[in-house]
C-alpha positions as YAML, in Angstrom:
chain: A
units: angstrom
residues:
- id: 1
  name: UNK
  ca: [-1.87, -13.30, 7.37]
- id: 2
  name: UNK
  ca: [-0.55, -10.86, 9.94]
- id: 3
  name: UNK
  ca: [2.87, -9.18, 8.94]
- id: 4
  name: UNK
  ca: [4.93, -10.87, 11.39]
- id: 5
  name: UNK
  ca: [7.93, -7.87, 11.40]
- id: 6
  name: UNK
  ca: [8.45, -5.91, 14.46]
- id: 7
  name: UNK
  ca: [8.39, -2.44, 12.67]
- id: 8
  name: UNK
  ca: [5.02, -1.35, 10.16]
- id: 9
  name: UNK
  ca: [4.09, 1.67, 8.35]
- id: 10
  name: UNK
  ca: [0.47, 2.14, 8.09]
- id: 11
  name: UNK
  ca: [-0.49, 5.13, 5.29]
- id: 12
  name: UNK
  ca: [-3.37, 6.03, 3.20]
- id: 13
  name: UNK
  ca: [-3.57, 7.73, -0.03]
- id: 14
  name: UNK
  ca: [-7.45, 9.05, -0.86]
- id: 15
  name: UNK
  ca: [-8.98, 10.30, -4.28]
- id: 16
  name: UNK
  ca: [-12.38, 11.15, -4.16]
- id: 17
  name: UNK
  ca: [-14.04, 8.06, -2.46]
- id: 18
  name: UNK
  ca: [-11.72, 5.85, -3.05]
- id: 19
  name: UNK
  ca: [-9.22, 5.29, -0.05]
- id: 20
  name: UNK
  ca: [-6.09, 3.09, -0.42]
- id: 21
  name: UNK
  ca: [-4.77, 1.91, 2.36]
- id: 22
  name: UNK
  ca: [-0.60, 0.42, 2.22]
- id: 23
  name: UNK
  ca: [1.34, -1.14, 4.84]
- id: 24
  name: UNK
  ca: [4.73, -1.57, 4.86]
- id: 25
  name: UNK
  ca: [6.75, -3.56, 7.14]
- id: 26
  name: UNK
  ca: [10.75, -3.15, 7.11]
- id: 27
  name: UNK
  ca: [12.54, -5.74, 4.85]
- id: 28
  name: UNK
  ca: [8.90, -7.03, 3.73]
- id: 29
  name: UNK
  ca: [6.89, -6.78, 0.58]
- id: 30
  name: UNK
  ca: [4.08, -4.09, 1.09]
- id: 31
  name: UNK
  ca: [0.52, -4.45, 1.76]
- id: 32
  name: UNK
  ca: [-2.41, -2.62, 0.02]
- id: 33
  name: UNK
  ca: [-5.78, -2.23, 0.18]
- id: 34
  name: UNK
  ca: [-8.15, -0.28, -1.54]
- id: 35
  name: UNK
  ca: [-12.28, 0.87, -0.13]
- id: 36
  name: UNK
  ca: [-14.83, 3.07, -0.70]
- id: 37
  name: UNK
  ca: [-16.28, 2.25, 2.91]
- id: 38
  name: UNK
  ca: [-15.31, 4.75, 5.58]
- id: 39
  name: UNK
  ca: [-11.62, 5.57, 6.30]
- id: 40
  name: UNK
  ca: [-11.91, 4.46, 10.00]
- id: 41
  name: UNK
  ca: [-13.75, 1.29, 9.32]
- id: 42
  name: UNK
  ca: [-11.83, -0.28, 6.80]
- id: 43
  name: UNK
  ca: [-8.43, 1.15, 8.21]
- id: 44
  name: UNK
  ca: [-9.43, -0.87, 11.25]
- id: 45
  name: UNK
  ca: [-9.93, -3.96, 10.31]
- id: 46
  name: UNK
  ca: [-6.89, -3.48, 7.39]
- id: 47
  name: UNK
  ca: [-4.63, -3.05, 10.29]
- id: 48
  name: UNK
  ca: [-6.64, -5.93, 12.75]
- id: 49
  name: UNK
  ca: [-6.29, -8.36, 9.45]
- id: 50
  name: UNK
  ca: [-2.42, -7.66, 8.26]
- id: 51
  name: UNK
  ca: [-0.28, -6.06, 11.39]
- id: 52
  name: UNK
  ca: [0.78, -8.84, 14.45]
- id: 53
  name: UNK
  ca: [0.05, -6.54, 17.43]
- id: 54
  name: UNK
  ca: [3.39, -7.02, 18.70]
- id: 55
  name: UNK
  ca: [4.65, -4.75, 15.92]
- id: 56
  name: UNK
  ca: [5.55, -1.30, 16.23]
- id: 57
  name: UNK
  ca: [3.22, 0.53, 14.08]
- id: 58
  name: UNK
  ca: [4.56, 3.95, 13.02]
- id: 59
  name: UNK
  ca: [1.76, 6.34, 11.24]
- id: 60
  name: UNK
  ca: [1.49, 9.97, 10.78]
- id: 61
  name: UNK
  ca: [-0.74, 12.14, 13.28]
- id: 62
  name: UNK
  ca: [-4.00, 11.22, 10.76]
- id: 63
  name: UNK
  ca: [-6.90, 11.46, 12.76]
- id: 64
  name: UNK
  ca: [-8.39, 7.30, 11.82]
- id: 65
  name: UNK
  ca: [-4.98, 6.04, 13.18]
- id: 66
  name: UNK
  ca: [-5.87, 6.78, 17.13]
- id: 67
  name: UNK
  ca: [-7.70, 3.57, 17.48]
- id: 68
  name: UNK
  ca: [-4.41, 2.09, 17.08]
- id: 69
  name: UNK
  ca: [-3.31, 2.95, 20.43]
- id: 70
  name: UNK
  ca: [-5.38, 0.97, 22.57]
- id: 71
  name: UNK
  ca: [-4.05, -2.54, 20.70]
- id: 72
  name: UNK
  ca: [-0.50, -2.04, 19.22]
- id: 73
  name: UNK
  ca: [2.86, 0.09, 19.98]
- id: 74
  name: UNK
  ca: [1.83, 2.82, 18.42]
- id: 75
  name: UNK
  ca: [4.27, 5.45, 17.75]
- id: 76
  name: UNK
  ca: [3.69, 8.53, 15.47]
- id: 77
  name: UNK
  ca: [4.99, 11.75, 13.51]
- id: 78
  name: UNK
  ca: [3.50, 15.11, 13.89]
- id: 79
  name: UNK
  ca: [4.16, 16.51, 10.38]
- id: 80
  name: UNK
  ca: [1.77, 19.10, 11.48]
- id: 81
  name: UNK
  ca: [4.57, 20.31, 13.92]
- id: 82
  name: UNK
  ca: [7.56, 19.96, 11.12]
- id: 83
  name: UNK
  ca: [8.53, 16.14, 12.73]
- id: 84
  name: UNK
  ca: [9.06, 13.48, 10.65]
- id: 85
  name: UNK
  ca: [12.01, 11.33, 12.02]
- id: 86
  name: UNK
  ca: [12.59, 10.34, 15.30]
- id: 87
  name: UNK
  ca: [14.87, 7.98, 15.91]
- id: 88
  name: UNK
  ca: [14.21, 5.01, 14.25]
- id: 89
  name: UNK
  ca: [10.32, 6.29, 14.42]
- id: 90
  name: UNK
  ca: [9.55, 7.54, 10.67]
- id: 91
  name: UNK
  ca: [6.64, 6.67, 7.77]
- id: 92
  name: UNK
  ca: [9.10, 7.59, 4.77]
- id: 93
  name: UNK
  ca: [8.97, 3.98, 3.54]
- id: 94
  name: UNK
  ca: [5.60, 3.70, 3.29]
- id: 95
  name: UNK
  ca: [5.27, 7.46, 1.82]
- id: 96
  name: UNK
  ca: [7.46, 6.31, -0.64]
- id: 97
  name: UNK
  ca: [5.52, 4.03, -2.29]
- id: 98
  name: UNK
  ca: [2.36, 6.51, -2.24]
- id: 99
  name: UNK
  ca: [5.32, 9.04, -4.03]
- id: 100
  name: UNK
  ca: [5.79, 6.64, -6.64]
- id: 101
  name: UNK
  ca: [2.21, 6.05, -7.01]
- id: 102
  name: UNK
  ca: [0.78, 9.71, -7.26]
- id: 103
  name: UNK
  ca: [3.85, 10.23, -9.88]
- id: 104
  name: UNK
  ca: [3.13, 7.33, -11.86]
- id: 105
  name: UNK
  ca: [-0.77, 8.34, -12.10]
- id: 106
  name: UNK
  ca: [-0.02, 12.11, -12.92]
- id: 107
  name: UNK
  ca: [2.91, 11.68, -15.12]
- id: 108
  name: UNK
  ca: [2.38, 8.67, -17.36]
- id: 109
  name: UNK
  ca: [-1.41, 7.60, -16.71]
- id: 110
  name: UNK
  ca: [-2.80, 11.44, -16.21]
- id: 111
  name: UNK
  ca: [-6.25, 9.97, -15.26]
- id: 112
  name: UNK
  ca: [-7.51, 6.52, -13.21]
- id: 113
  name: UNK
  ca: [-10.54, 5.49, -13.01]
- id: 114
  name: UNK
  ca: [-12.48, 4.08, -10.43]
- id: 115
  name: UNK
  ca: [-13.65, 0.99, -11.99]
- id: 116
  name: UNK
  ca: [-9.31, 0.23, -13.41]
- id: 117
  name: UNK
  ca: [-8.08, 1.77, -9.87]
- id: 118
  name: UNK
  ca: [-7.15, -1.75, -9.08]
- id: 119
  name: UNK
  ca: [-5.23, -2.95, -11.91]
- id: 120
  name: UNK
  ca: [-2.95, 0.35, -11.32]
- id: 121
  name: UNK
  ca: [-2.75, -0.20, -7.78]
- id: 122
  name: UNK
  ca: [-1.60, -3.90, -8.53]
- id: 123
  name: UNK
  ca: [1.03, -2.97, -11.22]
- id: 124
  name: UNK
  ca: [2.50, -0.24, -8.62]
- id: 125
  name: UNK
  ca: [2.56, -3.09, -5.76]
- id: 126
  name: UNK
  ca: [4.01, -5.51, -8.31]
- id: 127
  name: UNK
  ca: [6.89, -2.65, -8.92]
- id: 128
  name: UNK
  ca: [7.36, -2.01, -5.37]
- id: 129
  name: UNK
  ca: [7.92, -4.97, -4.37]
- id: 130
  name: UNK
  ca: [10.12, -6.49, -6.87]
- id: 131
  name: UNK
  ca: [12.20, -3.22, -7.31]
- id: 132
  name: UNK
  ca: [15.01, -4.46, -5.68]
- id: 133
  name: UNK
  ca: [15.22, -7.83, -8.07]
- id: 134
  name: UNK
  ca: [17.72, -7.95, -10.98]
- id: 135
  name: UNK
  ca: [16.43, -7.76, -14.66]
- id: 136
  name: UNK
  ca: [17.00, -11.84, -15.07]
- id: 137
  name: UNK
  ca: [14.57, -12.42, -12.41]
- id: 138
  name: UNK
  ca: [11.87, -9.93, -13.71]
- id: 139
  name: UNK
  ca: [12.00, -11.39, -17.79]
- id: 140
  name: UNK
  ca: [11.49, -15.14, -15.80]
- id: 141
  name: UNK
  ca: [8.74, -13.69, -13.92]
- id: 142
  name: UNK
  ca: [6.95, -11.91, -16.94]
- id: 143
  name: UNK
  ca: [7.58, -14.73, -18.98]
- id: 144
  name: UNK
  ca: [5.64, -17.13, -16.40]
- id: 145
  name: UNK
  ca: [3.44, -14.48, -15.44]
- id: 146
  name: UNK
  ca: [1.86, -14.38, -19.45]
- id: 147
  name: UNK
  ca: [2.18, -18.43, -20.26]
- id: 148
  name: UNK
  ca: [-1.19, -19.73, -21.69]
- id: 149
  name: UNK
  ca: [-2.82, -16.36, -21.00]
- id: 150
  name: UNK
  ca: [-4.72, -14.40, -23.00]
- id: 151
  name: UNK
  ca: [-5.64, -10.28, -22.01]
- id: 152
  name: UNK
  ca: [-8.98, -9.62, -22.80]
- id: 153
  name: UNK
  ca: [-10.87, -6.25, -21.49]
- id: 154
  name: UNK
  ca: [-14.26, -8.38, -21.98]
- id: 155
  name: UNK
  ca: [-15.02, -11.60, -22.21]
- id: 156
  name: UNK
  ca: [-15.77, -13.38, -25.56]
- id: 157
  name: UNK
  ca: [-19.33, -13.74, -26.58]
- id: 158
  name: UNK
  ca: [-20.38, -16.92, -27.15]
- id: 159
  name: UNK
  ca: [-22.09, -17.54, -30.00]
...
């Protein structure tokens, strides 16, 4: 479902192979996805898939984000030449969320791998997005969340 805002924030976060690519639109949840297919063809159709091309898509001056231009307002920072706010034009939303994640890994997780990559990725998107909810909401969620469920690393043999 496109991201119907008028303002997105397209970033990607890469470790090894694995590229993880987040969108964030202002006052919206963020959006995530994670590849091991080529930066510019899965960034493509990320973007084509999740961003209305009426938005204004704000990226850094990453090489894969040029194809934007062609279909969307595309306006971007050139950290390479110390900018990274002008105006209203600036990816520190979506950078935030990548800060939060690299912290997380390297101080409490120290190592991911690639085959768990995903479960991190979806507690960090869980956190993200509900990090503005009160603790009462949260404990209703969790409680919901874990009803009838059981957390198994494998499934049960059947004998």
């Amino acid at each position: 479902m496109p991201c119907p805002a008028r303002n997105s924030k397209l970033a990607s976060f890469g470790a090894g192979n694995q590229l993880t690519t987040g969108c964030i639109a202002r006052c919206i949840e963020l959006l995530r996805d994670q590849t091991q297919t080529s930066c510019q063809e899965k960034m493509e159709s990320f973007v084509y898939e999740n961003v209305d091309n009426t938005a204004v898509l704000m990226t850094d001056e990453f090489k894969p984000y040029k194809m934007l231009r062609k279909d969307f307002n595309h306006k971007f920072m050139r950290h390479s030449f110390g900018e990274y706010v002008r105006g209203q034009v600036h990816t520190n939303t979506v950078e935030g969320y990548f800060s939060l994640l690299k912290r997380g890994i390297t101080g409490v997780f120290h190592h991911v791998s690639k085959k768990h990559l995903h479960r991190y990725l979806s507690e960090f998107d869980f956190r993200y997005n509900m990090r503005k909810q009160d603790d009462g909401v949260l404990a209703f969620m969790l409680l919901n969340g874990v009803e009838g469920k059981r957390l198994l690393y494998r499934e049960p043999e059947v004998a």
